[in-house]
N, C-alpha and C positions, 0 to 999 in steps of 0.2 A: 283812790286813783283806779280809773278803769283799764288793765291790762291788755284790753283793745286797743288801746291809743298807743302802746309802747311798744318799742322792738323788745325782745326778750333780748336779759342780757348776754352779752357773748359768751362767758363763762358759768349763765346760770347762777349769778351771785346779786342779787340785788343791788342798785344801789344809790345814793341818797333822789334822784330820781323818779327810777322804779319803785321802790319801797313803800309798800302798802302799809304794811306791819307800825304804826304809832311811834311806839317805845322804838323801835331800829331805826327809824327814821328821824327822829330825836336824838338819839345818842352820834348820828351821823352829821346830824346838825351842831349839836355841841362840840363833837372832833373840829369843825371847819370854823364855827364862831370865832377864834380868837383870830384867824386869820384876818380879818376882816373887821375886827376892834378901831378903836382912832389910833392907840399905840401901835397896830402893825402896823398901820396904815400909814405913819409917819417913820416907822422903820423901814416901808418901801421904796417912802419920796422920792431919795436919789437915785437909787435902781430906777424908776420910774422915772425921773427927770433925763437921763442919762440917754431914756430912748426918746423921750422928745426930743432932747437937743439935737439928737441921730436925725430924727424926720426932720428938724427946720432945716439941718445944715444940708440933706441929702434932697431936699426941695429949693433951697437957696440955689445949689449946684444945677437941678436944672431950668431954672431960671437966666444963669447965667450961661449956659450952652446955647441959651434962643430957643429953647422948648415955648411954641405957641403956646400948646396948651398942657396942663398939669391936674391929671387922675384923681384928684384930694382924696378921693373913696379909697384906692387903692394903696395910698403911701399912708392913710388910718387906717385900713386894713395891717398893714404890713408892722405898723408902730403897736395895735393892738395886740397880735397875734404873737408879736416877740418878747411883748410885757407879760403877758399871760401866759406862754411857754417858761417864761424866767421863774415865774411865780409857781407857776404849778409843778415844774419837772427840772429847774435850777438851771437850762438853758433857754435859748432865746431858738427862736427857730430859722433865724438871719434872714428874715426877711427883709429887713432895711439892710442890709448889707451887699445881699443880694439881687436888692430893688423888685423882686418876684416872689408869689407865697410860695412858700415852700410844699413840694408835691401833695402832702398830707392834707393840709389846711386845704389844696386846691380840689380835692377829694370831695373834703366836707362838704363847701358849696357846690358843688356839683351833686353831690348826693341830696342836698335838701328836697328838689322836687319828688324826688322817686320816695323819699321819704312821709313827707306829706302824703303821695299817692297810695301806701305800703298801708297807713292807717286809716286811709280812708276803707281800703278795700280791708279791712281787721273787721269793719263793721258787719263784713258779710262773710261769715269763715267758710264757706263753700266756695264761692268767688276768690279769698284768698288763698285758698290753697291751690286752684288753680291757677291764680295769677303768681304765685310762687313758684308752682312746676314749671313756667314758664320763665323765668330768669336766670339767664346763663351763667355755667360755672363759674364762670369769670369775675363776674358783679359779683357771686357770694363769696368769691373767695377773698372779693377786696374788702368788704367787712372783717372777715378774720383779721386781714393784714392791718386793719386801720386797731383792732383790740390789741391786736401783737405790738402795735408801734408805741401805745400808750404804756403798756405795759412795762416795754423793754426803758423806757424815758421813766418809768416812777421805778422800774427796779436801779436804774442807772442812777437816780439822785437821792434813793435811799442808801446806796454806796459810799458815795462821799462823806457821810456820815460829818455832815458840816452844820452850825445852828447858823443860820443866813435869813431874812426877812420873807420867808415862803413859804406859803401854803400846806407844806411836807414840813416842816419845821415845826410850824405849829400844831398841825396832826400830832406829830412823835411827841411835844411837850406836853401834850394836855390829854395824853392818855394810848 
């Protein structure tokens, strides 16, 4: 993996991603395998089903208000992002609840272009460091804030200290 193409991590810790290193990158792989076995995967179902049935009935609803037209990206957006919050950090991020991503997620997609752009200019580290000194406080600080929010959501549902069908669950069991 060429360390041109990656942001360096926020805290300077590799990780399954980044992870040049074989062996780390393996033993990181083996931490998350089980999650994603046919047994989790059928220990998810209803956690998983629970938020489909949330997007049909919350598309059903606007169908029935006289909504012309209806976003489908945006409400699988919203069903995706709240499965995989459940999964990875043992809440949802309500976005189906709230029918809007939630600020974080709206972040992310907003950051992809700049991100894309970040590694293209990696290729020319003169150019990047320039095009670096040139991006406001503001933008770098929201990186920190986006590593801070992960952070605070895995230190949060390594608390609960609960066995549940989640990606942190299966981490803590298998080593």
């Amino acid at each position: 993996k060429d360390p041109s193409r990656y942001l360096p991590p926020a805290n300077g810790v590799n990780h399954l991603v980044t992870d040049r290193d074989n062996a780390s990158h393996a033993r990181q792989r083996k931490l998350l395998a089980p999650a994603f076995s046919d047994r989790a995967r059928r220990e998810q179902e209803s956690l998983i089903t629970g938020y489909v049935d949330t997007m049909i009935f919350k598309l059903r609803a606007e169908i029935q208000k006289g909504s012309s037209r209806v976003d489908i990206k945006n409400w699988m957006n919203y069903t995706t992002f709240d499965i995989t919050g459940d999964l990875m950090f043992g809440e949802s991020f309500g976005c189906l609840k709230s029918s809007q991503l939630h600020p974080w997620i709206d972040l992310i997609f907003k950051s992809i272009k700049a991100l894309a752009l970040d590694s293209m200019a990696r290729q020319f580290p003169l150019f990047h460091k320039l095009l670096f000194a040139l991006v406001p406080q503001r933008v770098k600080q929201k990186a920190v804030e986006h590593f801070d929010l992960a952070a605070r959501r895995v230190d949060r549902r390594l608390e609960i200290n609960t066995t549940r069908p989640d990606f942190i669950s299966a981490i803590l069991q298998n080593g």
